[in-house]
N, C-alpha and C positions, 0 to 999 in steps of 0.2 A: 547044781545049777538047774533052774526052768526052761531057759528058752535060751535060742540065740539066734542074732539079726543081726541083716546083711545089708548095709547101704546097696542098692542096685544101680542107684543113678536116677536122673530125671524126678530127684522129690518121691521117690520109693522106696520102701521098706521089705523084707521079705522075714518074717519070725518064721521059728520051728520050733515048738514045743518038744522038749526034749525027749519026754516019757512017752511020747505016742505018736511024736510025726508027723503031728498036725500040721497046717502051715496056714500064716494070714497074713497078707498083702496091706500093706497100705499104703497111702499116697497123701500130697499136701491134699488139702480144698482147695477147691478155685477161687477161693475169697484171699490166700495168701499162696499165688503162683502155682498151685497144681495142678493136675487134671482129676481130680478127685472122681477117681473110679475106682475107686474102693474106700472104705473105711478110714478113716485119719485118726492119728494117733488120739486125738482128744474125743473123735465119736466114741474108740473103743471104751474112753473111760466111761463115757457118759453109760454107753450101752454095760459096760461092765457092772455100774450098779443096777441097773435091774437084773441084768444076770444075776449078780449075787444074791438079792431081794428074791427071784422065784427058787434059787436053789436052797436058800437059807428058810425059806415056806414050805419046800417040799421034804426037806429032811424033818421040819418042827410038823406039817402036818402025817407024814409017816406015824411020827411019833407020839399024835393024839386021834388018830383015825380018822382023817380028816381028807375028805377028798377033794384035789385040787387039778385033775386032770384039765387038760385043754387053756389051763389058766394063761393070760398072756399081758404083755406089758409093752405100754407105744412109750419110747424116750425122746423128747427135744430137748438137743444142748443149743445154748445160748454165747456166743464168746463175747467179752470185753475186749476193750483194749486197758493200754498204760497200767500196767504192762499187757499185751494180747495176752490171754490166758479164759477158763471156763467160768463163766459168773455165775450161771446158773445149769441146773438139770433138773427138767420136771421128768416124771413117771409118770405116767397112767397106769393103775395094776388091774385087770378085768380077770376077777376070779371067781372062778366055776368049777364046776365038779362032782357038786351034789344041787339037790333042790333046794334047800335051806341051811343058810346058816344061823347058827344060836349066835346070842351076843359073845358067849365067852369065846367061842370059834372065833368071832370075827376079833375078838382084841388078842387072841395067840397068835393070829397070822398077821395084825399091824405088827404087833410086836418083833415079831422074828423081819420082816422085812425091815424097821425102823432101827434092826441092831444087826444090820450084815455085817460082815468085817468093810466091804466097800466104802459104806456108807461111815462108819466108824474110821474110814481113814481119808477120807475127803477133806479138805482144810475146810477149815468153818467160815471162812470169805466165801467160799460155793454154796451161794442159795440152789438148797433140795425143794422141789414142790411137790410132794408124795399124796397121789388121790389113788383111791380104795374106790371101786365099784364090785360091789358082789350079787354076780348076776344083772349087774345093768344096774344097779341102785346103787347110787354114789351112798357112801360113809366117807365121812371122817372127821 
């Protein structure tokens, strides 16, 4: 088992990561009765694929020497309705680390963020808009 969650009440959630204790709150948005003062369950997806995108970059750039320290990623989710659900998720990825990147650097690291498992398990009705800035310079 991973986790497990606790209706609290009041459109609250309460997880616990099983392995470690972790714990993360969440609440509806105020767009659909909450008080959204925390995270909602569709933010976390959204935020989950860049999570996964900088973790699935830092294990491939490990693995080709590749420095990505300080790298960071801004996500907006977009919802639809009929049915209410996530239409889209753009990423912003702003990655740094070193001075320069070579081209092949920069297409190991699209790459590894463009094959997270997140992003690979997102239904493909969820427009992804994935921009690559390295060092301040848009690619892609």
């Amino acid at each position: 088992m991973t986790s497990k969650i606790i209706y609290k009440g009041n459109l609250r959630t309460e997880a616990t990561h099983l392995s470690s204790n972790a714990l993360i709150q969440t609440d509806a948005p105020v767009d659909n009765h909450g008080k959204g003062e925390n995270f909602s369950p569709t933010d976390l997806v959204a935020t989950a694929l860049a999570s996964c995108m900088l973790t699935i970059m830092g294990i491939t750039s490990n693995a080709h020497h590749i420095n990505i320290t300080d790298t960071k990623a801004e996500v907006t989710k977009i919802m639809v309705a009929n049915p209410r659900r996530i239409g889209r998720i753009e990423v912003t990825l702003y990655i740094q680390g070193q001075e320069t990147f070579s081209a092949k650097e920069k297409m190991i690291l699209k790459h590894a963020a463009m094959t997270c498992p997140v992003f690979e398990s997102l239904h493909t009705d969820i427009e992804k808009i994935i921009t690559f800035f390295f060092n301040g310079i848009e690619e892609n």
